[in-house]
Each structure stands twice: as structure tokens, then as C-alpha cells.
NUFIVEX-224285 format. One line per field, with one value per atom (N, C-alpha, C): chain; residue in one letter; x, y, z. Coordinates in steps of 0.02 Angstrom, whole numbers. Last residue first. Example, Ala and Ser with C-alpha at 12.3 -4.5 7.8 and 13.67 -1.06 7.14 Angstrom:
! residues 2
ch	[A_A_A_A_A_A];
aa	[S_S_S_A_A_A];
u	[642_684_645_660_615_660];
v	[-112_-53_2_-284_-225_-165];
w	[354_357_394_390_390_390];
//
This chain:
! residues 291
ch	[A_A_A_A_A_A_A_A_A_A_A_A_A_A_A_A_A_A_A_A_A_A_A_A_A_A_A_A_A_A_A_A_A_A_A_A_A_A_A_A_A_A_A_A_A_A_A_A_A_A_A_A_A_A_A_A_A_A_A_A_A_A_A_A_A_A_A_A_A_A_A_A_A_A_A_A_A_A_A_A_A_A_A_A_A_A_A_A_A_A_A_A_A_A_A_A_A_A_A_A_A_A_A_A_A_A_A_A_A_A_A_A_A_A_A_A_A_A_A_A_A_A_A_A_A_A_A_A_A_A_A_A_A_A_A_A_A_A_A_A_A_A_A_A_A_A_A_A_A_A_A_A_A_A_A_A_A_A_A_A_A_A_A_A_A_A_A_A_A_A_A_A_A_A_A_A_A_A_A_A_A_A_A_A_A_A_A_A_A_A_A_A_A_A_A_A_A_A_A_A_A_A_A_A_A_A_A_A_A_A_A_A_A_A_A_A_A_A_A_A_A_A_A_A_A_A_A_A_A_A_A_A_A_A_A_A_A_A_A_A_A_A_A_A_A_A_A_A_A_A_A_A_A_A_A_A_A_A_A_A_A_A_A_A_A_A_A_A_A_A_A_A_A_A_A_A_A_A_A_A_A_A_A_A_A_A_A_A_A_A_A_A_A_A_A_A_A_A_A_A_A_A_A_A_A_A_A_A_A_A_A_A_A_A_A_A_A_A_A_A_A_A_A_A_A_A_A_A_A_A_A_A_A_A_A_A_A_A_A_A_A_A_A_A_A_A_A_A_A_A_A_A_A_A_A_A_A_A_A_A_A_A_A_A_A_A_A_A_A_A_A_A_A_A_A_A_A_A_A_A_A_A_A_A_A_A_A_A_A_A_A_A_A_A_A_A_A_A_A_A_A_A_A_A_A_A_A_A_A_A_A_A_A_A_A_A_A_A_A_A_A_A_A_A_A_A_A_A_A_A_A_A_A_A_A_A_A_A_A_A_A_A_A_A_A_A_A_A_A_A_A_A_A_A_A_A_A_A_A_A_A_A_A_A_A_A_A_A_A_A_A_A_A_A_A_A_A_A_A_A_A_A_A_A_A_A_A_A_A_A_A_A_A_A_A_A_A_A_A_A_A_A_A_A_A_A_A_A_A_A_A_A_A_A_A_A_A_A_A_A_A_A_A_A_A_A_A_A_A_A_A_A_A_A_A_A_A_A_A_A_A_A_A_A_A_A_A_A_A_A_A_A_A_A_A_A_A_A_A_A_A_A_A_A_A_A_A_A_A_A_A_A_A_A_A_A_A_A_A_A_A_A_A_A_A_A_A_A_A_A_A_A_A_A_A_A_A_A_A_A_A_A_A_A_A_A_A_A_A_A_A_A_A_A_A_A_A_A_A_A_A_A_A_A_A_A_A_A_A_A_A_A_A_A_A_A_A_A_A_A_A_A_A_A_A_A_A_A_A_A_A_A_A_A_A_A_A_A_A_A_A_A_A_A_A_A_A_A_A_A_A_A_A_A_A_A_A_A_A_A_A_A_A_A_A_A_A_A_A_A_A_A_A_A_A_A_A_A_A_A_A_A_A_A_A_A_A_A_A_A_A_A_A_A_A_A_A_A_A_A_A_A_A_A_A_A_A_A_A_A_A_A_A_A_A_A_A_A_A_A_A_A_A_A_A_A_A_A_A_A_A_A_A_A_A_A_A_A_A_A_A_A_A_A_A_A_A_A_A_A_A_A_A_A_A_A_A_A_A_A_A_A_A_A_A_A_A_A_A_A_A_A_A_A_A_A_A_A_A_A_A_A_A_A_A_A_A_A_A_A_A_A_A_A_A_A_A_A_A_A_A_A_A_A_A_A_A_A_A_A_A_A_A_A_A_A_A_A_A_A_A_A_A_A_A_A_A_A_A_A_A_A_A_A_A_A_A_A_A_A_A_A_A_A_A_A_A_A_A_A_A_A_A];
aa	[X_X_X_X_X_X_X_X_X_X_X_X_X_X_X_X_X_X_X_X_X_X_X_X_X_X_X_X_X_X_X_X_X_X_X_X_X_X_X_X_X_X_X_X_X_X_X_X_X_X_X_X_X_X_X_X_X_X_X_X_X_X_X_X_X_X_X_X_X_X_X_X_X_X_X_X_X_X_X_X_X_X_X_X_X_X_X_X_X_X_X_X_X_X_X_X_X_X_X_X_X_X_X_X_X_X_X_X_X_X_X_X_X_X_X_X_X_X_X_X_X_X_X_X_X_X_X_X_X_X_X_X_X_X_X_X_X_X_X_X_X_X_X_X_X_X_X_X_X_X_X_X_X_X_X_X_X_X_X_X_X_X_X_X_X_X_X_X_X_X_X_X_X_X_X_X_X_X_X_X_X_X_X_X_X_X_X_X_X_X_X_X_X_X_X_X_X_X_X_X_X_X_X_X_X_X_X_X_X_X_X_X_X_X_X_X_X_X_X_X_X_X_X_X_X_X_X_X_X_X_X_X_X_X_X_X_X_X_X_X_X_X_X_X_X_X_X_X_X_X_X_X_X_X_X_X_X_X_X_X_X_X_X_X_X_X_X_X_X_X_X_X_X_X_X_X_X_X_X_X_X_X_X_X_X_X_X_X_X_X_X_X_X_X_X_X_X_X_X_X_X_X_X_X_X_X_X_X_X_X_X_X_X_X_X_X_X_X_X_X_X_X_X_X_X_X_X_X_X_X_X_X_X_X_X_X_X_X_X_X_X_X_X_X_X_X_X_X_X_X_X_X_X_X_X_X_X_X_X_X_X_X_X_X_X_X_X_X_X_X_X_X_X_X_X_X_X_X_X_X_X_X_X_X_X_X_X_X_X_X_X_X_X_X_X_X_X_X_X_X_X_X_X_X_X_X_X_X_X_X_X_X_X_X_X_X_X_X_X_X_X_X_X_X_X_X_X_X_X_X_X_X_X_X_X_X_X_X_X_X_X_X_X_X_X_X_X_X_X_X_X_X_X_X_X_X_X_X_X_X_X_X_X_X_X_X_X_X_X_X_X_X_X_X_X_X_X_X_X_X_X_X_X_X_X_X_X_X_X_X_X_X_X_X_X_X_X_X_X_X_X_X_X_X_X_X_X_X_X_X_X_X_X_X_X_X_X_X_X_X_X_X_X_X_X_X_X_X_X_X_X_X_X_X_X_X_X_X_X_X_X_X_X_X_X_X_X_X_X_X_X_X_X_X_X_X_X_X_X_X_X_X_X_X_X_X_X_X_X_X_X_X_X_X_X_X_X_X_X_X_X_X_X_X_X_X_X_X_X_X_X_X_X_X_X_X_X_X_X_X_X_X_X_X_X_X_X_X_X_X_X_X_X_X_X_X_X_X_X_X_X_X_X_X_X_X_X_X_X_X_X_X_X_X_X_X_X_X_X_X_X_X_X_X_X_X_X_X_X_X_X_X_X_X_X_X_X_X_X_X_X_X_X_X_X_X_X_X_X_X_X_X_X_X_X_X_X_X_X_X_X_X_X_X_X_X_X_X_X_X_X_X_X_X_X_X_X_X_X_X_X_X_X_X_X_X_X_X_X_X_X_X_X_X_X_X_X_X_X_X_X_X_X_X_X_X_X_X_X_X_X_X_X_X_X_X_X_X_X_X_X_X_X_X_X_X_X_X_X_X_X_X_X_X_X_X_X_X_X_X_X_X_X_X_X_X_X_X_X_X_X_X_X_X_X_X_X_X_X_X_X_X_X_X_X_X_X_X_X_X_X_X_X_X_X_X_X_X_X_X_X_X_X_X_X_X_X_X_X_X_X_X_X_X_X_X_X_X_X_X_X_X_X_X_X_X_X_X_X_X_X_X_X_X_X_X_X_X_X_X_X_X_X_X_X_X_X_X_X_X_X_X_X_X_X_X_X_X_X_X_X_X_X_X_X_X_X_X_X_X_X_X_X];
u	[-950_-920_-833_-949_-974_-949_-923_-889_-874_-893_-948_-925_-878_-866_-909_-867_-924_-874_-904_-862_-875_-1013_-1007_-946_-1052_-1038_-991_-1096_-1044_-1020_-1246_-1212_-1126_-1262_-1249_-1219_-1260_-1209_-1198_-1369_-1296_-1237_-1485_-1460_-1390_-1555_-1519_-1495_-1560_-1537_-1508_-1637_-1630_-1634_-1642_-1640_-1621_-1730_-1713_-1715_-1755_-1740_-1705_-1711_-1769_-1778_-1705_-1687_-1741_-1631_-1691_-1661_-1514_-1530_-1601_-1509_-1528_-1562_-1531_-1523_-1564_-1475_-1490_-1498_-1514_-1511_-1543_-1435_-1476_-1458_-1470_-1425_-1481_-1437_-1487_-1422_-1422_-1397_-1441_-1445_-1488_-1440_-1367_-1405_-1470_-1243_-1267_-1305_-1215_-1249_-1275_-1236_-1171_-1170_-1359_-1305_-1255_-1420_-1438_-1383_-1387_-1373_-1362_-1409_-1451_-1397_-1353_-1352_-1390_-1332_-1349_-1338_-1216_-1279_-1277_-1109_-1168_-1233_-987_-1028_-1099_-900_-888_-922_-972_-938_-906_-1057_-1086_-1005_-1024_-986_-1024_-1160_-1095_-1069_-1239_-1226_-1163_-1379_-1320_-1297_-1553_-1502_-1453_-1660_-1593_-1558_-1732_-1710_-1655_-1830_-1744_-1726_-1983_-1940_-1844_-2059_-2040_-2013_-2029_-2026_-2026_-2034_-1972_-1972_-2179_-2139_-2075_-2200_-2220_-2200_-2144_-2108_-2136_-2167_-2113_-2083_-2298_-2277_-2231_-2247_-2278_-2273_-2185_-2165_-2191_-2211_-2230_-2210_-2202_-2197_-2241_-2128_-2169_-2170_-2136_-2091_-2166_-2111_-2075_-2060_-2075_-2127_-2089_-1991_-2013_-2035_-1950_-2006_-2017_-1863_-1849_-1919_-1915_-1911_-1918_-1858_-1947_-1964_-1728_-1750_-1830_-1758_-1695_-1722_-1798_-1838_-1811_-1774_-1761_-1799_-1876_-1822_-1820_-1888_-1892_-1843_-1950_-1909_-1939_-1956_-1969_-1928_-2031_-2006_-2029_-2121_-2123_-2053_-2040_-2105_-2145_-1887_-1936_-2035_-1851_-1871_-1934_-1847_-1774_-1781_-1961_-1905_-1856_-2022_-2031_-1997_-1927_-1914_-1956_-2000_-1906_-1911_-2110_-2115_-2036_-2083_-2123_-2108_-1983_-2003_-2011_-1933_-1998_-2042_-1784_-1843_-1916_-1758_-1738_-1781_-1787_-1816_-1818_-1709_-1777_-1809_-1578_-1607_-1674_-1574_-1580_-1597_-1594_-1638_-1650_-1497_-1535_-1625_-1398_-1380_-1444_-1417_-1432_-1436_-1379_-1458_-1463_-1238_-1284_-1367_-1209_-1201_-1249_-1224_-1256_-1276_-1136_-1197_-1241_-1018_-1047_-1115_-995_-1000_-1029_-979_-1044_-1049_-851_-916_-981_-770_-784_-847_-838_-811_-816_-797_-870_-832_-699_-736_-777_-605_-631_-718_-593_-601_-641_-566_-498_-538_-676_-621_-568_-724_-678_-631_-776_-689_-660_-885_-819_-765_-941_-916_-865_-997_-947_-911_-1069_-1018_-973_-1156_-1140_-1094_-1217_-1194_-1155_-1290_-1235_-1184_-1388_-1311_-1266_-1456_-1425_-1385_-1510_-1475_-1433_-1569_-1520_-1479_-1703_-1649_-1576_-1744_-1725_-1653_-1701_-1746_-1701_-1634_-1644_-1679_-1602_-1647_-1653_-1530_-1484_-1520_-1651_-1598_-1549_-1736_-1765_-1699_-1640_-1652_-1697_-1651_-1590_-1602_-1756_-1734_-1671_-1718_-1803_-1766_-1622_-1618_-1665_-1611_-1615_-1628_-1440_-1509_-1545_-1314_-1394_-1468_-1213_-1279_-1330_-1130_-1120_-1162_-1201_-1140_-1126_-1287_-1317_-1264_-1223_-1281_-1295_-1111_-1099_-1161_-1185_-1118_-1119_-1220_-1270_-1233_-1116_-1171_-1212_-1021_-1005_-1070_-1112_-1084_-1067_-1138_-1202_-1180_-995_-1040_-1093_-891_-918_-977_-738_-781_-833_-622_-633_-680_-669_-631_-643_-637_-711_-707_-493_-552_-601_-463_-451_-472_-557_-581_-534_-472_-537_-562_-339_-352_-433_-426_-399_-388_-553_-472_-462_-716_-669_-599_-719_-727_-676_-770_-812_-810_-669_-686_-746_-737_-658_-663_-865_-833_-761_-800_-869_-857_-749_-693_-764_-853_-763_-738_-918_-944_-897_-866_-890_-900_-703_-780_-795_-588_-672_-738_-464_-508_-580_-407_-414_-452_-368_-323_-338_-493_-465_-431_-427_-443_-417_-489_-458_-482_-501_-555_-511_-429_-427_-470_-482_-447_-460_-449_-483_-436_-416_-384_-418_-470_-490_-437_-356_-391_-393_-387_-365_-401_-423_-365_-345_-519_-451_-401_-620_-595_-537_-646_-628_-609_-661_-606_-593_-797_-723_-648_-884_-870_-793_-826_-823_-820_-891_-821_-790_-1047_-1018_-933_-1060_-1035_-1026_-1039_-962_-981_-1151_-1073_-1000_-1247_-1240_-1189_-1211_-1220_-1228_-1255_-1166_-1156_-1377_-1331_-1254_-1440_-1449_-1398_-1400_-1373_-1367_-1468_-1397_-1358_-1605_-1570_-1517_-1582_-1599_-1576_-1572_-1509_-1535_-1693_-1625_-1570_-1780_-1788_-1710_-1747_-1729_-1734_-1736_-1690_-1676_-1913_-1845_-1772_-2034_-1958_-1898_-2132_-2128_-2091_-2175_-2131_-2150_-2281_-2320_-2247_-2230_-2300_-2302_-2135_-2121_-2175_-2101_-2159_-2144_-1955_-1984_-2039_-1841_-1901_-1938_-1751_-1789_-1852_-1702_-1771_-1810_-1654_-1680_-1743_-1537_-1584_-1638_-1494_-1525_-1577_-1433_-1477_-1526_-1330_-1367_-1449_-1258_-1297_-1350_-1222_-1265_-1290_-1125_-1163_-1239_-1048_-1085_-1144_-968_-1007_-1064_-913_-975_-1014_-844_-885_-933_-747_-770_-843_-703_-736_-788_-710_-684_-732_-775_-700_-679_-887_-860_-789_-938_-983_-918_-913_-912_-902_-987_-887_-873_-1106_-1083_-999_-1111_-1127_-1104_-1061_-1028_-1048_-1154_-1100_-1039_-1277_-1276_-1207_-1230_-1242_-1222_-1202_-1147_-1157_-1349_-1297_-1235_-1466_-1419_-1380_-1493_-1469_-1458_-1504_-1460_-1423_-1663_-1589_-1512_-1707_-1703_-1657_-1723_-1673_-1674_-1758_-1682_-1666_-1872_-1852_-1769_-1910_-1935_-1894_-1901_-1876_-1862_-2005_-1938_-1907_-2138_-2105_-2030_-2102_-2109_-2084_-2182_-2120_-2136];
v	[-3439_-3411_-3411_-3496_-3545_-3513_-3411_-3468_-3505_-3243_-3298_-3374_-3128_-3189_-3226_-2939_-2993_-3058_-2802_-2839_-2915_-2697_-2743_-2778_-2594_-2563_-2625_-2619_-2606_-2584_-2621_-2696_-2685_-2487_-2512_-2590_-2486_-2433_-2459_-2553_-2557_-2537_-2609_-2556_-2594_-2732_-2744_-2688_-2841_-2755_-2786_-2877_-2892_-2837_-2945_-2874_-2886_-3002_-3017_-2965_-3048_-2989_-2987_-3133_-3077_-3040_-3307_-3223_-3191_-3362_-3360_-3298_-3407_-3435_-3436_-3290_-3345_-3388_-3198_-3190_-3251_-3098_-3180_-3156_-3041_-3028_-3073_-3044_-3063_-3041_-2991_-2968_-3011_-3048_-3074_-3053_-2959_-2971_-2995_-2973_-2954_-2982_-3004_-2946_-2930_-3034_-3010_-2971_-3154_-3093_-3083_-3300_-3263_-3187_-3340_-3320_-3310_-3247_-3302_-3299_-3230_-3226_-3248_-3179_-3207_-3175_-3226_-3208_-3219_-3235_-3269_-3219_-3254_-3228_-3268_-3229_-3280_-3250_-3090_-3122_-3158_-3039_-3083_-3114_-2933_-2939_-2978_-3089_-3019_-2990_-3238_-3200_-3109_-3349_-3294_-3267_-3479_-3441_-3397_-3416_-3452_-3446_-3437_-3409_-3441_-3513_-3497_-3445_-3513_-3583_-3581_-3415_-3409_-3477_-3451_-3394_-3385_-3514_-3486_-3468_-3483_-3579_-3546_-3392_-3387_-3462_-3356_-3309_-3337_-3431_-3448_-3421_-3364_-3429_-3449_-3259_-3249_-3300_-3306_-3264_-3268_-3353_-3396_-3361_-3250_-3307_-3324_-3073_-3131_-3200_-2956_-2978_-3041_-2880_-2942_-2958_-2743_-2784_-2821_-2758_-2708_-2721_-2917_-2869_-2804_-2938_-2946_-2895_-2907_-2945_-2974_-2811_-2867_-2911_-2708_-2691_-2776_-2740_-2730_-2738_-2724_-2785_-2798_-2579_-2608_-2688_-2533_-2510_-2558_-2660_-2597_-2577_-2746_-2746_-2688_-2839_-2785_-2784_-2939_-2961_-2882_-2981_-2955_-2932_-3097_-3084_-3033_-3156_-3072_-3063_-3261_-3258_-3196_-3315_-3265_-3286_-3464_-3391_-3376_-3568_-3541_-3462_-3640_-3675_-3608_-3606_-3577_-3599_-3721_-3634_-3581_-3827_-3823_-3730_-3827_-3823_-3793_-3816_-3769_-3784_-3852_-3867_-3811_-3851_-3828_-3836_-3861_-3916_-3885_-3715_-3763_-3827_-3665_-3670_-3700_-3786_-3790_-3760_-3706_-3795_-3805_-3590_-3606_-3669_-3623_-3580_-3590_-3694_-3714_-3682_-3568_-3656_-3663_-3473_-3466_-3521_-3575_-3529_-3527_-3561_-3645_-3625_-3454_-3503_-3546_-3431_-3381_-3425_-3510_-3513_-3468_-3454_-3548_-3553_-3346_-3370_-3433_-3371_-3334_-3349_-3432_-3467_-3441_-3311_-3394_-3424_-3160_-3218_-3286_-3071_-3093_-3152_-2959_-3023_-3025_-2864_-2855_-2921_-2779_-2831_-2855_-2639_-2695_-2747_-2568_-2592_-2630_-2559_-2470_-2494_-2659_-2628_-2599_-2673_-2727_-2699_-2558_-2547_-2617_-2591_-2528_-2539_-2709_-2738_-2669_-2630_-2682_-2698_-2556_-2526_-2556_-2663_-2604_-2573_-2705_-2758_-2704_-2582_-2611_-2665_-2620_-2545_-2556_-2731_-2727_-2644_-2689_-2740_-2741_-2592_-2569_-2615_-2630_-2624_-2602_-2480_-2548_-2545_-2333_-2385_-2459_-2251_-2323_-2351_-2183_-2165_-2204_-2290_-2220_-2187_-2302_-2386_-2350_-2218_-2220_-2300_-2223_-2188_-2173_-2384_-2362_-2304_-2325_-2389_-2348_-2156_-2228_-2263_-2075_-2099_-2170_-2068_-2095_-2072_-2012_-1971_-2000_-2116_-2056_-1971_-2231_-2245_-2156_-2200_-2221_-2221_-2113_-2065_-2114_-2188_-2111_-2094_-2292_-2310_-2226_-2264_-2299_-2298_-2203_-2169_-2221_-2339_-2261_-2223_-2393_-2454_-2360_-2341_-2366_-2388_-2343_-2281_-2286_-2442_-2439_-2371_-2376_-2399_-2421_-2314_-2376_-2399_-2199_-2185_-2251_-2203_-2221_-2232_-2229_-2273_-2269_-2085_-2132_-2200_-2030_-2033_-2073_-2088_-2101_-2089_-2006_-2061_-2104_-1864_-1890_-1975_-1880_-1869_-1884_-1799_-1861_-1847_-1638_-1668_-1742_-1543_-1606_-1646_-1448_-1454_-1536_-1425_-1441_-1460_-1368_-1423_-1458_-1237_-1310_-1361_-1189_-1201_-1238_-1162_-1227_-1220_-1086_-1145_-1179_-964_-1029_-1088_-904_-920_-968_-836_-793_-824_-890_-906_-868_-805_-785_-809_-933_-911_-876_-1071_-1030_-994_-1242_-1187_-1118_-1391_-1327_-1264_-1534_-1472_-1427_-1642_-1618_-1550_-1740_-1673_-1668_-1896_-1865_-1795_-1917_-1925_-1882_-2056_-1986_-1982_-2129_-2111_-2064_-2177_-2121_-2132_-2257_-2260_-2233_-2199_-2174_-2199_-2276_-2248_-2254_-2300_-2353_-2349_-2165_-2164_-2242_-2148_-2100_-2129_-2218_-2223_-2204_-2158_-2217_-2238_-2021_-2022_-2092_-2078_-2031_-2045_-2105_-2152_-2134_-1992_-2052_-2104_-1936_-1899_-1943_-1993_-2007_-1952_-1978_-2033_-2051_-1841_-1873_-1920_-1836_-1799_-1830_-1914_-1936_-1894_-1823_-1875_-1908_-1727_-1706_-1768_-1747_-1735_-1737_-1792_-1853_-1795_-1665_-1704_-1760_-1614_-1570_-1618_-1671_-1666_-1684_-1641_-1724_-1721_-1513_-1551_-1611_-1506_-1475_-1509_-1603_-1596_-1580_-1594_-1570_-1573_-1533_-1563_-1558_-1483_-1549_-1586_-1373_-1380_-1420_-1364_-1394_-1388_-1407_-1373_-1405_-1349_-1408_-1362_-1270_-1281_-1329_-1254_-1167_-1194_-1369_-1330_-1291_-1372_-1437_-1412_-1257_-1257_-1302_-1335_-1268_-1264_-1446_-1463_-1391_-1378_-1430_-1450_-1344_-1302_-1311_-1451_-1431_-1362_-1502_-1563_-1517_-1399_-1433_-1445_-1439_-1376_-1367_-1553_-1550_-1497_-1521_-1561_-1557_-1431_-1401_-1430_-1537_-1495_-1455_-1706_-1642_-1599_-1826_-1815_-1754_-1863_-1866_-1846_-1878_-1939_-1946_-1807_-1857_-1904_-1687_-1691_-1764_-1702_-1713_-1709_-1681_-1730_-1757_-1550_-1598_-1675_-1473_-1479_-1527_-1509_-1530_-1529_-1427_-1497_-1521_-1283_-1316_-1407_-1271_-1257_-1309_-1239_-1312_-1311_-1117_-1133_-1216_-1104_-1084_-1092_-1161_-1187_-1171_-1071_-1109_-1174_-954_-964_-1014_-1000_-987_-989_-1010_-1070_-1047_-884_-930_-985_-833_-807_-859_-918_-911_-874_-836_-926_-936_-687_-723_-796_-631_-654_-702];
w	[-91_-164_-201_26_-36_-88_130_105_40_116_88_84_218_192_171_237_196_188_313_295_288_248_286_257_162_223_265_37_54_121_98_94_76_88_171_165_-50_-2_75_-85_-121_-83_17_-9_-30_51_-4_-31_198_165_123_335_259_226_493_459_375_618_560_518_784_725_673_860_914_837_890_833_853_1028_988_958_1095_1066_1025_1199_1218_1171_1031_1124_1157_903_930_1003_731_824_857_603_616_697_417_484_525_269_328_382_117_173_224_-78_3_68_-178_-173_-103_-265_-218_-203_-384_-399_-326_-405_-375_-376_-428_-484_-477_-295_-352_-417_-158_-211_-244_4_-42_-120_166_100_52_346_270_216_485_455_398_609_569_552_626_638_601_551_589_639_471_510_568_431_432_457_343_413_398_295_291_336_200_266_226_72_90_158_-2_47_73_-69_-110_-60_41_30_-36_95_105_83_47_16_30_101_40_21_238_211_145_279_243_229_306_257_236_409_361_307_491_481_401_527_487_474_555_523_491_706_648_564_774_754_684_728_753_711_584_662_668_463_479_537_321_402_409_205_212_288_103_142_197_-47_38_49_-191_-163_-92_-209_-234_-211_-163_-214_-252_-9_-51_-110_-26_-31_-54_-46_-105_-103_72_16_-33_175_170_98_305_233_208_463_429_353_584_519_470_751_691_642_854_814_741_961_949_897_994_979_950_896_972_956_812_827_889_835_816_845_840_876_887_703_771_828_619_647_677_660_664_674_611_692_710_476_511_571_372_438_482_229_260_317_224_247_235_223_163_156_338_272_241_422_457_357_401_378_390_447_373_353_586_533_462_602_626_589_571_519_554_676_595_563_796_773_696_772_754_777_756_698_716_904_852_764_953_970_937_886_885_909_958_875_846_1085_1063_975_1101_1121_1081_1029_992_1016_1011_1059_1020_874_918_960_861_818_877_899_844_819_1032_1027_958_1068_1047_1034_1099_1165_1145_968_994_1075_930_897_953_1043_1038_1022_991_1071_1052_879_866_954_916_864_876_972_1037_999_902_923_979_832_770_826_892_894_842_899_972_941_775_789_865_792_773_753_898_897_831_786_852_883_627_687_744_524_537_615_473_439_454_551_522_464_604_572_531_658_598_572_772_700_652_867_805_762_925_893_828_976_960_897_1074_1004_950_1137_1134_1059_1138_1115_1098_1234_1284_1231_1194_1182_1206_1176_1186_1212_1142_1209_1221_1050_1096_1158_944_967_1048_923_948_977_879_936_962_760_815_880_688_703_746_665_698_745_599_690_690_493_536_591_409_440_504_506_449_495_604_623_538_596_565_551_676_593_563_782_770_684_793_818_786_788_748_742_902_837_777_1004_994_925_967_959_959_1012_919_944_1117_1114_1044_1145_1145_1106_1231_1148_1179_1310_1317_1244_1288_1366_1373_1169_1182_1233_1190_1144_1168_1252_1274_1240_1161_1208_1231_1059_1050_1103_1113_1079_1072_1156_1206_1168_1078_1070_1107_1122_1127_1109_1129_1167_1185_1012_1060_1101_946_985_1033_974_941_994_939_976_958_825_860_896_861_876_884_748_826_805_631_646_705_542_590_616_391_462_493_268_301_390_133_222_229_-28_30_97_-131_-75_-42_-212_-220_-170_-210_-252_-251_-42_-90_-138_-40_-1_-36_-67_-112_-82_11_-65_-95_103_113_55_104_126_101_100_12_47_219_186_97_294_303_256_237_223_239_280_215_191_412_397_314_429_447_424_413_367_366_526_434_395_624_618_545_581_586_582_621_540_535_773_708_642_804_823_772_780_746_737_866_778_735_999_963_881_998_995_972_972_911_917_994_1036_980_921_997_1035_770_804_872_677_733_751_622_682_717_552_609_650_386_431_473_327_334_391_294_235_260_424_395_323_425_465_438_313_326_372_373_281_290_487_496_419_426_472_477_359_319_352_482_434_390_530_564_505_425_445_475_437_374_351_552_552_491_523_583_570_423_425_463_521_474_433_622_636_577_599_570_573_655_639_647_616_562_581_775_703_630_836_827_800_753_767_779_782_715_707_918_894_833_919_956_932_861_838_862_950_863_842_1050_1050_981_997_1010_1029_942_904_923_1005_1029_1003_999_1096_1072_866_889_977_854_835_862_917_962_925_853_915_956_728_719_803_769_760_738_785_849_826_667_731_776_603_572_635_670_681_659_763_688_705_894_863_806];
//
């Protein structure tokens, strides 16, 4: 059997996963279906010798596809003022195809998806693949493009909306704030002992191609390390509300151009995320006090 054989049928026995996944993610069936075709072309030109789990392959491209389709949606939709409305899975009449009546039989409800609808692209897609799909962190922070640890607070911020609970607890806000302020004063000082104080010990501090560009290291582990890295360097960084939750900013001039996501636990930063994509820093709902 021809490899092109071999890999159409084994695209085809997850067909209805992939398509459930990407319904998810965007809403609309027709999208989903798109979404997984996009995924099939993606196969059919890529050497899959050294895959060893086609499902997990398939389901990561599919995901990157949804993900730079809610947020092209996100672009257009700030344009023009239009909302996307999520479509119910229709059924077909003559109930002849398994793939939508399986679907249907295991599709979350339209209100759910008006829910997820709010959601920003990266809390959607980290939230669908991990509360929905049991993929782990690890896996989906190659997809989001952020660490592990903060692919898990993407998806701990999408579970708050989707139960009603938009903001971060007051207690927890204050104790997150007064980490970051504790951080940022320690740079600004150049108090070295102050911010190994602040941070994990196994801390790690990742930047996306956009902040690289700007002059950080692409990722940095361990305390000391990343201590010594930001006595230099975050002391023109401001505080900010990430989605309503304490973080920083960098912008010189008033000119935005790097985000500090940050992942706190028991008062240490397990993970320092710094994105200066254009498209994901539109992603965030942004206060700046100072500006």
C-alpha cells in the first residue's frame, strides 16, 4: 500500500475527532470543516516519517489553523464591528451521515459556544483542547506559543469567563500584584537577592520571535539567571492589568511593545511570558494605569 494511501486512511478514521475539535474552537461547522481540510493539504506535503502519533500530529495542525482563523475573525471583526455568531451543528435530513449525527450526539450546546465566542483566540484554544480534549499543557504551549505554565493560566483565565466569573478574585489579585510590584521594584533597584526572593527556582522566562527581535533571549531558566537578565533590562517596564490580571509592560515612548504575562503560585513566578506579537498583544484586554 502506497504511503499517500496509508496516510489518507488514517486521516480519514479521525476525520470526525478533528472535526469536533475544530467546531469547538470556531463555532461553525463549515469552518471546522476548513479548518480539517487545511489539515489534510498540511499532511498530504509534509514528510511524516518521523511522526509517531498521526492523531496527536493532525489534532496540533488543526489546532494552529483555528487559531490563526479566530484571530484573522478577530482582526475583521474589530474592522467592521461585526460579531461572529456561532452556528449549531446541523443535522442532516436524511440522518445518513455518522459523522454529524456523532458529532451532534457529543457537540457542546450553542449557548456554550456563545461563551466560548468571547473568549480571546489563545484562552479559546487552550481551554477547548485542555478542559475538552484532556491535551496536556506541555502540548498546547507549541501551539499558543507560550510556556507550559502559562498555557495552564490561558486556560484557568478561559474556565473563570466560561463559569461567570470574569476577573480574578480580589484576594488572589493582591497577592499576584504585590509579587509583580515586588518584582518590578527589586529591577528597578538592582536588587539581586530582592528578586530571587520573588522568583521559583526553576523559573522560566520565554519570548516570542517579535520580543527576540527586540533583544531578549528566546528562553531562560533558573532563578539566578533570570535575575540577572532583568536587573538590566525591565527597569523601563510599567505595571498593568493583563486581563485583569497583574502584569507589566514595556513601552518606551508610549509606544507598546512587549507584554510581561506572568504565572504566580504561592507567591513565586513559576513563568515569565513576554510577547511582542502585534496580533496576540491585540488579544489582551489591556490597562495601563500610567498611560
Amino acid at each position: 500500500m502506497e504511503t499517500r494511501e496509508i496516510l489518507a486512511r488514517g486521516f480519514e478514521a479521525r476525520r470526525t475527532h478533528l472535526i469536533s475539535v475544530a467546531y469547538r474552537m470556531l463555532g461553525s461547522m463549515s469552518e471546522a470543516e476548513d479548518a480539517v481540510q487545511e489539515a489534510w493539504l498540511r499532511l498530504s506535503r509534509s514528510d511524516t516519517g518521523g511522526v509517531e502519533n498521526l492523531g496527536g500530529w493532525l489534532t496540533t495542525v488543526v489546532a494552529r489553523v483555528c487559531l490563526d482563523m479566530l484571530r484573522s475573525r478577530k482582526s475583521r471583526r474589530e474592522q467592521s464591528m461585526d460579531e461572529h455568531v456561532p452556528e449549531p451543528a446541523a443535522r442532516r435530513e436524511d440522518g445518513s451521515d455518522p459523522e454529524h449525527e456523532t458529532l451532534l450526539a457529543d457537540s457542546v450546546g450553542l449557548a456554550m459556544l456563545v461563551v466560548l465566542n468571547r473568549l480571546p483566540p489563545a484562552e479559546r484554544v487552550a481551554f477547548v483542547l485542555h478542559d475538552m480534549f484532556d491535551l496536556p499543557f506541555e502540548e498546547i504551549a507549541t501551539i499558543v506559543d507560550r510556556s507550559a505554565a502559562a498555557a495552564r493560566q490561558l486556560a484557568s483565565r478561559a474556565r473563570r469567563r466560561v463559569q461567570g466569573s470574569r476577573e480574578v478574585p480580589d484576594a488572589d489579585h493582591s497577592r499576584r500584584k504585590a509579587v509583580v510590584d515586588a518584582f518590578l521594584a527589586a529591577a528597578r533597584g538592582g536588587d539581586f537577592a530582592a528578586l530571587l526572593a520573588v522568583l521559583d527556582p526553576d523559573v522560566v522566562v520565554r519570548a516570542d520571535g517579535a520580543a527576540v527581535k527586540l533583544g531578549a533571549e528566546a528562553e531562560l531558566r533558573g532563578a539566578e539567571t533570570a535575575a540577572g537578565t532583568f536587573m538590566r533590562r525591565a527597569r523601563g517596564a510599567q505595571p498593568a492589568l493583563i486581563d485583569g490580571a497583574a502584569g507589566l509592560v514595556w513601552a518606551p515612548g508610549g509606544r507598546l511593545l512587549v507584554v510581561f504575562e506572568f504565572t504566580i503560585e504561592d507567591g513565586r513566578i513559576l513563568a515569565i511570558d513576554l510577547i511582542g506579537d502585534r496580533e496576540q498583544i491585540a488579544e489582551f484586554d489591556l490597562e495601563i494605569p500610567d498611560r
